[in-house]
N, C-alpha and C positions, 0 to 999 in steps of 0.2 A: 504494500500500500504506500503511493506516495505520499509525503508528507504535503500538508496543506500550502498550496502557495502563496498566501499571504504574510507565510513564515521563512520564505525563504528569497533570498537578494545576492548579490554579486557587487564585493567593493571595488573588483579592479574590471578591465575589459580583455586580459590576456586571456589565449585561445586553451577551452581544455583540448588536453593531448592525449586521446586515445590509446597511442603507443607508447606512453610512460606506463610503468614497471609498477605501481601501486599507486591507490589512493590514499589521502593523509587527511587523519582527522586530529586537529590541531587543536586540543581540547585545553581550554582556558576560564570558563563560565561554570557547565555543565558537568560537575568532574562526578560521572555515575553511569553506569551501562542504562540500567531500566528507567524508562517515561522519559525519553533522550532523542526529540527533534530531531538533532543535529547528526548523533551515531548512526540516527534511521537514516539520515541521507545519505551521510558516508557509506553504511551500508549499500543503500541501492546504487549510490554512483561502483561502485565495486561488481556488484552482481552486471551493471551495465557494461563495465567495461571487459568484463571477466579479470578483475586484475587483485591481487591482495589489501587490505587493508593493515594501514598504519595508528594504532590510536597512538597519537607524542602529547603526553599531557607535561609539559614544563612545570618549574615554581621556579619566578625569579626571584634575584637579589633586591634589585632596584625599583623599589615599590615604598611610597610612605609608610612611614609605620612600621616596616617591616621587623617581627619580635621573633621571639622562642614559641609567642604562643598562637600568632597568626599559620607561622612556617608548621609545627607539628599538628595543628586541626588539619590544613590542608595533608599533611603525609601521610597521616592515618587514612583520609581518604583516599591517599596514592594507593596504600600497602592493600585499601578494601579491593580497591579498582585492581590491583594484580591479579589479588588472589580470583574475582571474577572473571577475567580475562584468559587466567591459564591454562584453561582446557576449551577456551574458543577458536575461532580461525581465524583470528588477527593476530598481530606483533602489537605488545600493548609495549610501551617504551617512555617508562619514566625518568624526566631528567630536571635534578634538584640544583642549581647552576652552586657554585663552588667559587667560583670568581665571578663579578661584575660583567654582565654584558655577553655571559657564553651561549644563552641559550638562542640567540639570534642569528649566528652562522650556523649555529646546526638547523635551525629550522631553515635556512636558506638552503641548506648542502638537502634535505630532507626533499625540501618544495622541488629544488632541481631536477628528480627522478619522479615527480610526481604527475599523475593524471589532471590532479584538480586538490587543491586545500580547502575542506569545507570544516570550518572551525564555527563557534558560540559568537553569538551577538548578540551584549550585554550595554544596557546602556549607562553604565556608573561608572564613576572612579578611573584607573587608568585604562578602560579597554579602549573605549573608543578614540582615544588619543593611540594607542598600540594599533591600531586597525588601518588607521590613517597613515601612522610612518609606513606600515608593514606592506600595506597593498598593492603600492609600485616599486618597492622593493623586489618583494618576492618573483620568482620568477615563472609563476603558474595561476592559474584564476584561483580566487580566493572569493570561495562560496560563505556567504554569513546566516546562519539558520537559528531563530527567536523559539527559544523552549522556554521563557523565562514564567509565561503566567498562563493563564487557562486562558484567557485574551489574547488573540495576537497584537503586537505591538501596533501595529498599522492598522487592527481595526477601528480606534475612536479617530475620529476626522477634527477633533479639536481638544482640547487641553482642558480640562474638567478642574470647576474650582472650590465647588463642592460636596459632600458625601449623596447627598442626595439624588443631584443630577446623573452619579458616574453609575449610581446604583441604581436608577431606574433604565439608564441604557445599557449596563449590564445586564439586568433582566430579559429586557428584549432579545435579547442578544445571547448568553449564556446556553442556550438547550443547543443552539444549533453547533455551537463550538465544545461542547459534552458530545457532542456526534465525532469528533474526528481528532479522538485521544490519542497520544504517542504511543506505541508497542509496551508492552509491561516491559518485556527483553527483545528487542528487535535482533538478536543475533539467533534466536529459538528456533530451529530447524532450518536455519540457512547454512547452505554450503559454500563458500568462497574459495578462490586458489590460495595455498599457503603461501608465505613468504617463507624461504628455506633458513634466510637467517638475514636481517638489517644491512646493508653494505660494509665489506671491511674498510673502505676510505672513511666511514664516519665512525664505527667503534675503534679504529685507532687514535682517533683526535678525543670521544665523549661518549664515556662509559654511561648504561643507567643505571640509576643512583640504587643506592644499599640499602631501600629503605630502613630494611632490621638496622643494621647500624645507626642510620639518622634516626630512628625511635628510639631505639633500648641499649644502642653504643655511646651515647651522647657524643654522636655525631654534629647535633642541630649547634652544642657547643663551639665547634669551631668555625662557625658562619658568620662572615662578618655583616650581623641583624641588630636588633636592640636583645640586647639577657637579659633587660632590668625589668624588658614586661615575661613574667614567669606567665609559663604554662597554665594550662586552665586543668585543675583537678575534678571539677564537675562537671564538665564538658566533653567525652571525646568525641572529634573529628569521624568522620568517614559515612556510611552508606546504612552499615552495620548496625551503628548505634545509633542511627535517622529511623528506621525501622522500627527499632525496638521501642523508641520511643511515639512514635505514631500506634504503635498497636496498645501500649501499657493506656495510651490517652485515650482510644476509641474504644476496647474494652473494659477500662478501670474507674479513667477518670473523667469520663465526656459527659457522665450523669452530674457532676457537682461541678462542672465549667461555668452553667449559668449563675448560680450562687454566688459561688466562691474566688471565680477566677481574679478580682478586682483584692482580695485579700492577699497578703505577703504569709501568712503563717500556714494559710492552704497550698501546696505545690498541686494545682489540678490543670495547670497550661501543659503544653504540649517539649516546650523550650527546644524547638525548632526551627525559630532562629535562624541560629547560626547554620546550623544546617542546609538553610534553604538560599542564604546568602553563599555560602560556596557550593553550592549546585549539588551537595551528598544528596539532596531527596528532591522532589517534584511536586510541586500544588496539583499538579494534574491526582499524582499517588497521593495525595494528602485530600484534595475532595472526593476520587472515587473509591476510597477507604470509607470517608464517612458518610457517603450517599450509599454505601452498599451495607454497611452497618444497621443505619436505618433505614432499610428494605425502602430507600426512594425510587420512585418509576416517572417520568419524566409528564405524566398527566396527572402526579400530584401541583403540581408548578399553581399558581396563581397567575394573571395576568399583571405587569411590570406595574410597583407602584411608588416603588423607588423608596418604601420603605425600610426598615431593619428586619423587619419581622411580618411574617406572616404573606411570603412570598413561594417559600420551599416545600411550608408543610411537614416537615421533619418535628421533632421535639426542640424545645426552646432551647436547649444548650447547646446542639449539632446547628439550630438556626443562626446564632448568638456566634457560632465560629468559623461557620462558612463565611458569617459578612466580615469578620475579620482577614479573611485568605482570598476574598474573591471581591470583595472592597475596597476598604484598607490600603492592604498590599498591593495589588494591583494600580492602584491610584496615584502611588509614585514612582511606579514604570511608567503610566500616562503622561508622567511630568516630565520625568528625565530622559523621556525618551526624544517630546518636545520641544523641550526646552533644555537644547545638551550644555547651552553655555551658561545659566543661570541658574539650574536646577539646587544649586547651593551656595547660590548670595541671599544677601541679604532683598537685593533688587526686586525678588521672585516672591515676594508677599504680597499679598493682595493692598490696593493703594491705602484702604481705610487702616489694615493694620499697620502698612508705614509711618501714615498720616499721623494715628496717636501715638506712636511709640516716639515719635521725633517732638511731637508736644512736649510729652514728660519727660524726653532726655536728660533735662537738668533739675531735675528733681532729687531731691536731696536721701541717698540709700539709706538705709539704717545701718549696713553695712557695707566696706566694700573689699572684698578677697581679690588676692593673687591666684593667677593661674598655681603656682605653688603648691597655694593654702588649699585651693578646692581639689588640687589632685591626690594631696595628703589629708584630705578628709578633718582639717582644720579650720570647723567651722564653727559658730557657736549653737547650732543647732542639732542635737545629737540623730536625727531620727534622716535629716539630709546628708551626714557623714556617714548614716549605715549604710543609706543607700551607693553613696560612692566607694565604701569599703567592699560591696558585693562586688560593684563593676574590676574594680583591680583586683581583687582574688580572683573572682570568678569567671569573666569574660561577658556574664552575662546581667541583666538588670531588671525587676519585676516591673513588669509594665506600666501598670500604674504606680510605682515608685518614677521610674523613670520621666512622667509625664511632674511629678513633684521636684525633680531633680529639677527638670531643666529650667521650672519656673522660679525656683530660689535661685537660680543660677544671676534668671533677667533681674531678681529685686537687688541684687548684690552687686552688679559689677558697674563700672563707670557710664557705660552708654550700653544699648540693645545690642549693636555692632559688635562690641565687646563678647555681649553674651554670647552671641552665635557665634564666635571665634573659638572660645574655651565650651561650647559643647558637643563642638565637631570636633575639636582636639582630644578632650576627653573619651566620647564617644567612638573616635576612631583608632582611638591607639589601645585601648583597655578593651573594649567592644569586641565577641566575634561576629557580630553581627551589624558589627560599623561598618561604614565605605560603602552603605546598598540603599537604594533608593525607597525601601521601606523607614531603611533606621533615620537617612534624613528627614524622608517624611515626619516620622518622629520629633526630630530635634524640630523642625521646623512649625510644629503645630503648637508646641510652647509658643511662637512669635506669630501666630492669629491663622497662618494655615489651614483650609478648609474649614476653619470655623467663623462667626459671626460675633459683630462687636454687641460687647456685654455691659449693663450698666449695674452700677454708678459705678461712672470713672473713679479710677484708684490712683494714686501719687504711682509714679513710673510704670504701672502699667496702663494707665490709660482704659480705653476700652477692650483691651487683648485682657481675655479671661485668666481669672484669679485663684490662685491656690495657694491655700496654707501648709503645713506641717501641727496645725493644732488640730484644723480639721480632719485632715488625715487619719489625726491620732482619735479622733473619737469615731469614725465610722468605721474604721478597719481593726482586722484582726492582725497585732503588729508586734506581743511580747517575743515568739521565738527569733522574728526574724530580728528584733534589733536584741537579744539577745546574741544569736549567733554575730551578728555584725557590727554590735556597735555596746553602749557608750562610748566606752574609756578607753577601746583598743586604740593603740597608734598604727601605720601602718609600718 
């Protein structure tokens, strides 16, 4: 089955080459065999040509941010991605770069013998600047295929600016793109030509990487990355542990999502995340997991009404988490996808929340932190310092913390500008789920982002909606978690 052609494009115009020796899927988004666009093409271009498939999934050096603990989430899902690969008919060929700037000749030495490079196209952070140097570089067409959301990127015709609009043309929209799901495993009863073994002119110059060593050798130790952000012990990486946690949520904990999900001392989210930010799992596997759980059949649907509820017909909590994943998340693929140059300035707010936040700019803080103070969780508020104490242990941040995070963040710092500086820093260097156009969305909805002005204006927040840490503390359930993270710990 071809993949939908709305999901697939071409950044450069060089000729595919029939008579090259393999296809190369140049995996950098997507890093997971199953509910995988892009593998499916590569696939088919293979079976088309009759020629072997190459999966080359890199991890470079030269990447902001780059830590201990961004580089081993991604390896784990190297070492998943092997071990499913090894008894398929492709050459799956991981390469972890070691110095600065290596993995860019070998994908050129790579493209050289290639039929066609159909690689992820993701619209955040560095790819699409990677796309762009890479395209007339490379010496082969370079296929770009959109696995990123149950929407394809090019279906909304305009830039949605709030929940409601995106979600009633979702609705319309939504059955007919449940019609034309990725493969579970698009590699399942297909037969391809082997490759006998990689070229010797490229395994003499670039081995693939060890991953057992870079895991459990401390290997990840001698990379010149950040060490100071330590790995995430709550979290691993890879395909493996995306799985498991999707099943634990939709059979365990999907009954008290709707309750409890807003509580910190209930763990009943999914904390997939990070997961779905480096491609380990699939929205597509994550709603027809929970459309098949609740036994949904496509003439329970409602007619689109762009509200939260009572569109699916499911039970209120599978209701309550679909609009978060097919929402939500989706909504800042809509943006970043649109708008690749603005997607995270400050400029890309809507005018009303410019307009007030520049009123009360010089409004007087009650206090005002260092990037420093807010990254060492020296604040004088103890329940906003749990919260940034989770994101540096852990990698990850309770939702509704995070939405309190980032609003003490605005009462605190010298100007708005400010604020969005130190929550994309924060957010992106401690985050495994920073640098993706959900987690901006995020940061961005502290500073009025799809939402509507509120009154009565407030000193430096203006009309941009208001949250306390005292409120917080009387609707939610909040002892273990600032037990575990907070008062008095230093970090």
């Amino acid at each position: 089955m071809a993949i939908p052609s709305i999901r697939h494009t071409h950044a450069n115009d060089h000729p595919i080459r029939e008579d090259g020796d393999y296809v190369l899927y140049w995996m950098t988004a997507f890093r997971r065999l199953n509910y995988n666009f892009a593998l499916q093409h590569a696939i088919d271009r293979s079976r088309q040509f009759g020629k072997p498939l190459i999966v080359f999934e890199p991890l470079r050096l030269r990447y902001r941010w780059a830590s201990d603990r961004l580089h081993r989430f991604v390896i784990e899902g190297m070492r998943d991605n092997q071990n499913s690969f090894a008894k398929r008919a492709v050459t799956y060929f991981p390469f972890v770069e070691t110095e600065v700037g290596s993995a860019s000749p070998l994908l050129h030495e790579l493209a050289s013998r290639a039929c066609t490079i159909v690689t992820d196209e993701y619209p955040c952070f560095f790819h699409p600047t990677m796309i762009r140097v890479a395209r007339n570089r490379l010496p082969a067409r370079l296929e770009l295929v959109d696995s990123n959301g149950v929407m394809p990127l090019r279906a909304p015709e305009r830039t949605f600016t709030v929940a409601h609009s995106y979600r009633r043309w979702m609705q319309k929209n939504i059955l007919d793109n449940l019609m034309e799901m990725p493969k579970v495993d698009p590699l399942r009863g297909i037969k391809l030509p082997r490759l006998d073994a990689l070229p010797r002119k490229i395994l003499e110059k670039w081995s693939p990487a060890d991953l057992n060593y870079l895991l459990d050798g401390g290997g990840i130790t001698s990379l010149p990355i950040d060490h100071g952000v330590k790995i995430s012990n709550t979290v691993a990486g890879g395909s493996l542990d995306a799985k498991s946690r999707l099943d634990q949520f939709v059979n365990r904990d999907l009954s008290l999502y709707g309750d409890d999900r807003n509580h910190p001392d209930e763990k009943v989210t999914t904390g997939l995340s990070p997961h779905l930010h480096f491609g380990h799992i699939s929205a597509h596997e994550i709603v027809q997991k929970m459309l098949e759980k609740e036994n949904w059949t496509p003439d329970q649907a409602s007619p689109a009404n762009g509200k939260n509820h009572g569109f699916w017909n499911t039970s209120e909590p599978a209701e309550a988490f679909l609009d978060q994943v097919l929402t939500w998340r989706e909504m800042g693929f809509n943006l970043s996808f649109r708008q690749p140059h603005n997607y995270d300035k400050f400029e890309s707010l809507p005018n009303w929340a410019q307009k007030t936040l520049d009123e009360h700019a010089q409004d007087e803080r009650p206090y005002v932190y260092t990037l420093e103070e807010f990254e060492n969780a020296r604040t004088a508020d103890p329940l906003w310092n749990a919260a940034q104490r989770e994101l540096v242990e852990t990698g990850v941040m309770h939702n509704y913390m995070r939405m309190l995070w980032g609003k003490k963040i605005l009462h605190w710092t010298e100007s708005p500008q400010q604020a969005l500086s130190i929550m994309i820093e924060l957010n992106n260097k401690y985050g495994l789920d920073g640098r993706d156009p959900n987690s901006y969305n995020g940061i961005f909805w502290v500073l009025g982002r799809y939402d509507r002005a509120w009154g009565p204006k407030r000193p430096i927040f203006g009309s941009v909606r208001y949250m306390t840490s005292e409120s917080a503390s009387k609707k939610l359930r909040l002892k273990k978690y600032v037990e575990r993270f907070g008062p008095d710990r230093l970090l």
